[in-house]
Structures are given as structure tokens and as C-alpha cells.
N, C-alpha and C positions, 0 to 999 in steps of 0.2 A: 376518361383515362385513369386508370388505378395510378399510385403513389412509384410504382415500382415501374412499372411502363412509362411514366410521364417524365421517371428521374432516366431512364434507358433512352426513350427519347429524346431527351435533352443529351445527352453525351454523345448519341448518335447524329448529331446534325438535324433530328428527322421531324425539327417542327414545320409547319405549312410555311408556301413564302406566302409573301401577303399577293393581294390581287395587283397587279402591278404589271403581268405579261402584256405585248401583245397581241390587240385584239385577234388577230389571224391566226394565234398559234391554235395545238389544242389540248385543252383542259382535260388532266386525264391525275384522276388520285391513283397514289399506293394505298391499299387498306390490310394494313397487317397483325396479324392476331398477337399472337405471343413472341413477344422479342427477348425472352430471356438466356437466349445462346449463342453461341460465336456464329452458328450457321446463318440465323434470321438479323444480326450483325451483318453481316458479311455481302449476303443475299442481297440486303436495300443496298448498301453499299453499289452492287454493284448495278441496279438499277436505275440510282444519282445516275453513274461513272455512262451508262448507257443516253441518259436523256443527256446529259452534258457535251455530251459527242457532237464536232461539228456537223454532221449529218442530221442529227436531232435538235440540236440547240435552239433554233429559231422555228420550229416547228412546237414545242411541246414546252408547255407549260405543267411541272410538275408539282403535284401538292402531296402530302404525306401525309398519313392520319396511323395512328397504332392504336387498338381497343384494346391488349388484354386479352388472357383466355376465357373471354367471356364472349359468346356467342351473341347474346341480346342486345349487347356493348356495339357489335361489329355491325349488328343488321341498322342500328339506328343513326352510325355513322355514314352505311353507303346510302340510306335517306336521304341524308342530309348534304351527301356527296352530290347526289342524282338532282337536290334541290338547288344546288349553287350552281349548277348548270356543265355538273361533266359529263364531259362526250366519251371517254373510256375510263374504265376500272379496273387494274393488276390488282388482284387479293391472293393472301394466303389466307385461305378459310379455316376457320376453327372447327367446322362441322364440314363432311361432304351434302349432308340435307336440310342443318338448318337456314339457312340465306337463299333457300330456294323459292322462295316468296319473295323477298324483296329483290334477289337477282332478276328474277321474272318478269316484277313490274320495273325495273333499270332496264330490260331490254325493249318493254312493249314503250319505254320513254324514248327507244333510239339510243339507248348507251351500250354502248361492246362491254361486256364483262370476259375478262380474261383469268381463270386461276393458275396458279405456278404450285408448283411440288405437291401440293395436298389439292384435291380436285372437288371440283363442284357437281352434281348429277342432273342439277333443271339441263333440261335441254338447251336452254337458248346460248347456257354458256360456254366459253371455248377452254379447253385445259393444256397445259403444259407440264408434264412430268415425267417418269420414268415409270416405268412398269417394276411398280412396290413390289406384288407378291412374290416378282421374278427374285429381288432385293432378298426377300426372307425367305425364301424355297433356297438361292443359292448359298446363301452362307450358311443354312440350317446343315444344308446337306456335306461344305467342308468341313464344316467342326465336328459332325458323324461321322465323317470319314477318318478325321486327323485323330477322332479317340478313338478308332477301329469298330464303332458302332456299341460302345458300352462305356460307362462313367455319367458323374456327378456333376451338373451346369446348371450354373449359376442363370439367368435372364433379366436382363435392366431393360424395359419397354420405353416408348415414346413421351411425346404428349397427350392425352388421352383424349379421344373423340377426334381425333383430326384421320383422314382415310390411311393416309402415311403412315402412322403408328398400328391402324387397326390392323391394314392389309398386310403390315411387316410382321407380324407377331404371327398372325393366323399363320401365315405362309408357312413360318417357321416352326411351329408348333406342330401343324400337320406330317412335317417331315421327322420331325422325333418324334413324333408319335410311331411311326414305322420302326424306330429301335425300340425294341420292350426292353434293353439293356442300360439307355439313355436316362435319364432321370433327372426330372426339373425339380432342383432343392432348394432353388429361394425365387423369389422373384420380383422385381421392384419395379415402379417406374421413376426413371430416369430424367426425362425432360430433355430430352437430346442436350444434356445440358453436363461439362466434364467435374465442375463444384458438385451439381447434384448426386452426379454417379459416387463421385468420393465418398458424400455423406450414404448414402444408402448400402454400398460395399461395406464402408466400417462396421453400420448396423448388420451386416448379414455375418461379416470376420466375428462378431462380437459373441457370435455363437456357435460358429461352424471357422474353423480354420482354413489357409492356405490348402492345409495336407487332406483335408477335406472336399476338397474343390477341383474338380478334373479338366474342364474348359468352362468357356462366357461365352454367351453371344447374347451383346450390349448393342442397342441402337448408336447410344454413344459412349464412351467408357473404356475401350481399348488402351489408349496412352494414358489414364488415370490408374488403373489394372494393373499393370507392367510398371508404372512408378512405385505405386503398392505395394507392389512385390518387392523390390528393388529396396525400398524404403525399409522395410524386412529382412532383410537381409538374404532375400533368395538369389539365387546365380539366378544370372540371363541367360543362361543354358538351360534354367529348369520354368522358367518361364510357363503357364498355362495356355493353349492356344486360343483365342480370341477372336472372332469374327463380328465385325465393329464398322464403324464408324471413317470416314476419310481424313480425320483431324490428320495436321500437319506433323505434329508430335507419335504418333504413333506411327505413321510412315515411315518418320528418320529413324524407330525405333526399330521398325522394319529393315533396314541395311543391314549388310553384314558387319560383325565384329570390325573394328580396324578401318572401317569407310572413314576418310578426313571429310568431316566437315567445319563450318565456321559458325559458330556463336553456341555451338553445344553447352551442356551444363551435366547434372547425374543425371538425371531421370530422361535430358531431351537429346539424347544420342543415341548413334546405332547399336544395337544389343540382339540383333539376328531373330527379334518378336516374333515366334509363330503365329501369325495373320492371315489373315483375309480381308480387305480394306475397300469397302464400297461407299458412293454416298451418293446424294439425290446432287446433283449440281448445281451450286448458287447460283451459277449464272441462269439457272430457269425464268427468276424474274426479270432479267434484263432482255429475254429473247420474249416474253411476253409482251414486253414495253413495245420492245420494237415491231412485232407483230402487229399489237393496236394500233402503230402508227399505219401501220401497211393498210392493214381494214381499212380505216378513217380515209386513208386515200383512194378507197376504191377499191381494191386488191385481193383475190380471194385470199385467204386464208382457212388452215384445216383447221375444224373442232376439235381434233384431238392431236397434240406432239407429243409421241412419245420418247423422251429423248434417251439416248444410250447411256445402260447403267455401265458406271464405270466400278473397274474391279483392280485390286491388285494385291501379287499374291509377294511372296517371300523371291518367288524365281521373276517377277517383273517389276518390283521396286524401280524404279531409274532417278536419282537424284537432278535437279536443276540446278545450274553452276548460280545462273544468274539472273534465271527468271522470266527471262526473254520470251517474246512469242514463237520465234522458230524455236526455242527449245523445245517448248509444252507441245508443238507441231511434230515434231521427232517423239515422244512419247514420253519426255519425261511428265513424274507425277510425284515427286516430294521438292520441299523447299530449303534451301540454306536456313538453319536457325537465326542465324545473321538479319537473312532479307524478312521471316515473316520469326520474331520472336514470341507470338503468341501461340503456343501448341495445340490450344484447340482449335485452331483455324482450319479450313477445310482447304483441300488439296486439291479439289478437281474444279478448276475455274476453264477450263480450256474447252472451247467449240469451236469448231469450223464457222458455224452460222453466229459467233460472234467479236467478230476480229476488233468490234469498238471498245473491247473490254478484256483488259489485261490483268496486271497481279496489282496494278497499282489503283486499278480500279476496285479489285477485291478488297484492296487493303482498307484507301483511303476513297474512294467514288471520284480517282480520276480516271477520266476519259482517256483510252489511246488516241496518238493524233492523225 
């Protein structure tokens, strides 16, 4: 484990327990690549808050392991995963091809491999995600629509090598490419990460201005974008339209001028952000968990979930009073600054297929009861 993932790990809860389960439950790691953003925060978060659940509690023995975005890192952990004797594995893989080797031999040992959000190719394993290219095909094509099919944008990409990043970018790429009027004038990566996107926009301001710059479409970076601005001294009427990322922060940023909400501040308040607000949904690893559990018991389960990408525009904002699960059930999709004050947080925790997992799960990895 790098210096950086081991001190993330440690703040996140997400060291192993020790061996200590009962013998009957089942042994089943998280193996997570890169944890350096509120999403992959958030994500394990909500996988704890899943195995915690009385439903799961006395079944599953959970252990946690983080490599880093180091691929070689990750294959020599579910080794040694697979050596201690687990019967299932949720990864977020760092490669869609490289773990196809050791995934392979985890299967022919009899362990379920399960991926969340960034997907695995060996056959034997099962995925859970959302249909990425759908992800950068649609927002390529509102941000060409919202410049009228001509202008100047900016692009902040992913993690690099993970399929989520890969498939998000192509998608999106190929549909400006259909504007000859469109033009890609810088382009960074990101890290799905809203510190990095900062640092990489200042570098790109450093040489190209605001009045320079027509729209973004940022993996993640939208609420970082729009504070930017703001910090600038641009109105939030003149605002650049953005197709981003589901942080909680650019959502609220997304209401209309004059929405009351509670714990605002400048930047984390409604300012009417031309958006488009999609995101892969944290709770993917926690509906993974509970899948495995299903398999383990016997149960088919499909190789492939692909679960609905969640969008929302300027016209379906719905703010959430209090967080509640019948709210998020009635459609809201932003949060009280109050309940979740950190604005990189991601917005869309809400499944139907996951009622054990609420905001407080997102927040903190408690279980609903």
C-alpha cells in the first residue's frame, strides 16, 4: 500500500478486521484501487453500511484491502486475498484487462469475483455498472447542444487505465468530433478528484482565460468550475455550461437563484449552473456485496448489472428537505449543505434494489435499520 492510500485508508475506517468472524459467515474482501476521491470514499462507505445491515451482519465477514493505482499492487493483493481463504471479492479494478489472470485463477479456486463501476473482461467475472459510453455520448452531446454546436472546451478526464475513464472520454470525443465548430483547447486529467480538477484548471487559466473558454465537460470538476468562476468575479448568470460530474456541491449550484437552503456558504449555493449532472452511483459496490451474498447462497445472479445512469438537468434539480429514503423515492437528487457539507460528495445514493443503504450510509457506513 503507497504512503498516500495507507494514510486514506486509515481515515477511512478501511483497515482489515482481524480474523475474529464467525466460522459460518462469509469471508469476502473489498479490493480497491485508487481511493483518492470523495466518490471511492463514499462508494466503500457504503459497502461497510451494506454488510453492516442486519440482513448481512451475521452472514459476512468483511475485510478491506486498498492497492493504489497500481495495477500489480492489486493483482498480488487478491492472491493473497484468494490465499486466506475468500469465498467472494468486490474490486474496483484499476485495469478492465490487467486482473484477468488472477481473476481467472480466483474463479477456477471457487471464489465469485464481482467488479463495481469500472468493469472486469475475463469471462468468469460478474460486473456492476452503468453503461459509461451512454455517460460521455450524453453529456458530449448537451454541452454541443447548449454552445449551439460551435465554441471553445475545456476536458478534465478520469483515472487513467480504469474502463470508466477510457469509455467516458471516447464516447465523448466521438460526438465533438461530429462538430467541426467544437474545439478541444486544453485537456487534463482530473482524477475524478475536485482538488485535482482545481489544480489543473488554474494551469490551463494560466494561459487561456475565462473569456477564452466556452464550456467544460469534466469527469469531475463542475462545482470546482463554477466556484472559479465566482471566486473571479464572474456573475452566475454568465456562468460556462458544464457537463460534470454528480457532486453534491454543484447540484445545489444547480437550483435556481433564491432556493433557501441550509448550511450554504459563496461558492456552495444555488446560482442557476448551466449543467448536466450524471454519475456512476456509489451504491454500485454495495449492491455488488449483496449480490455475492446471493451467489454464495445459491442464487442465480446476472454477469452483467447494468444499472441506470442517473442524469439531471437545470429543469429536474429536486432539492432533499431531509434526506430521508421516501424523499430520494419521490426523485429528489441534491442535499441540504447542512446534512452533507462536503460538496464533493456524490448525489445519487438512491436504488430501489438498495433499501439497506441510505445517506447515512453514504456519509458515515451506517446501515439503514
Amino acid at each position: 500500500m503507497t504512503g498516500l492510500a495507507g494514510a486514506l485508508a486509515l481515515g477511512l475506517g478501511l483497515a482489515s478486521h482481524p480474523g475474529d468472524a464467525a466460522a459460518d459467515k462469509y469471508k469476502i474482501y473489498l479490493s480497491m484501487s485508487f481511493i483518492g476521491n470523495d466518490w471511492q470514499a463514499e462508494a466503500a462507505n457504503m459497502v461497510k453500511a451494506m454488510a453492516a445491515h442486519k440482513s448481512l451482519a451475521d452472514k459476512v465477514d468483511l475485510q478491506i484491502q486498498v492497492a493504489g493505482p497500481n495495477a500489480q499492487r492489486q493483482i498480488q493483493q487478491i492472491n493473497s486475498m484468494v490465499q486466506a481463504g475468500a469465498q467472494a471479492i468486490v474490486v474496483f479494478p484499476i485495469s478492465p484487462t490487467a486482473l484477468n489472470q488472477v481473476v481467472k485463477s480466483a474463479c477456477d479456486k471457487g471464489v465469485i469475483v464481482i467488479a463495481y463501476d469500472a468493469e472486469i473482461t475475463e469471462p468468469c467475472a460478474y460486473n456492476v455498472h452503468i453503461d459509461q459510453l451512454e455517460a460521455g455520448r450524453v453529456t458530449a452531446e448537451w454541452l454541443a447542444k447548449k454552445l449551439n454546436g460551435k465554441g471553445d472546451i475545456v476536458i478534465l478526464t478520469g483515472v487513467p487505465g480504469t474502463s470508466v475513464d477510457t469509455q467516458r472520454t471516447q464516447a465523448a470525443k466521438e460526438v465533438f468530433a461530429k462538430y467541426p465548430d467544437i474545439h478541444i483547447v486544453a485537456e487534463s486529467v482530473g482524477m475524478w478528484s475536485q482538488a485535482v480538477a482545481r489544480t489543473e484548471l488554474s494551469k490551463i487559466l494560466a494561459t487561456r482565460g475565462w473569456d477564452k473558454i466556452d464550456g467544460l465537460w469534466l469527469q469531475v470538476g463542475c462545482y470546482t468550475a463554477n466556484s472559479m468562476q465566482v471566486e473571479a468575479g464572474i456573475s452566475p448568470d454568465k456562468l460556462k455550461p458544464c457537463a460534470g460530474e454528480g457532486s453534491n456541491g454543484g447540484r445545489i449550484q444547480m437550483l435556481p437563484n433564491g432556493t433557501e437552503v441550509e448550511g450554504a456558504n459563496a461558492t456552495y449555493t444555488p446560482m442557476n449552473a448551466p449543467r448536466i449532472s450524471y454519475a456512476s452511483p456509489p451504491y454500485s459496490g454495495a449492491l455488488a456485496l449483496k449480490l455475492a451474498v446471493e451467489k454464495l447462497e445459491g442464487k442465480d445472479i446476472p454477469k452483467l448489472t447494468v444499472l441506470p445512469l442517473p442524469l439531471v438537468t437545470n429543469d429536474t434539480i429536486k432539492l432533499c428537505k431531509e434526506g430521508t429514503w421516501d424523499e430520494m423515492k419521490a426523485g429528489c437528487n441534491a442535499f441540504q449543505p447542512s446534512l452533507v457539507p462536503n460538496p464533493g460528495w456524490f448525489a445519487s445514493i438512491y436504488s430501489e434494489h438498495t433499501p439497506e443503504v441510505g445517506l447515512q450510509g453514504a456519509l458515515v457506513g451506517q446501515s439503514e435499520n
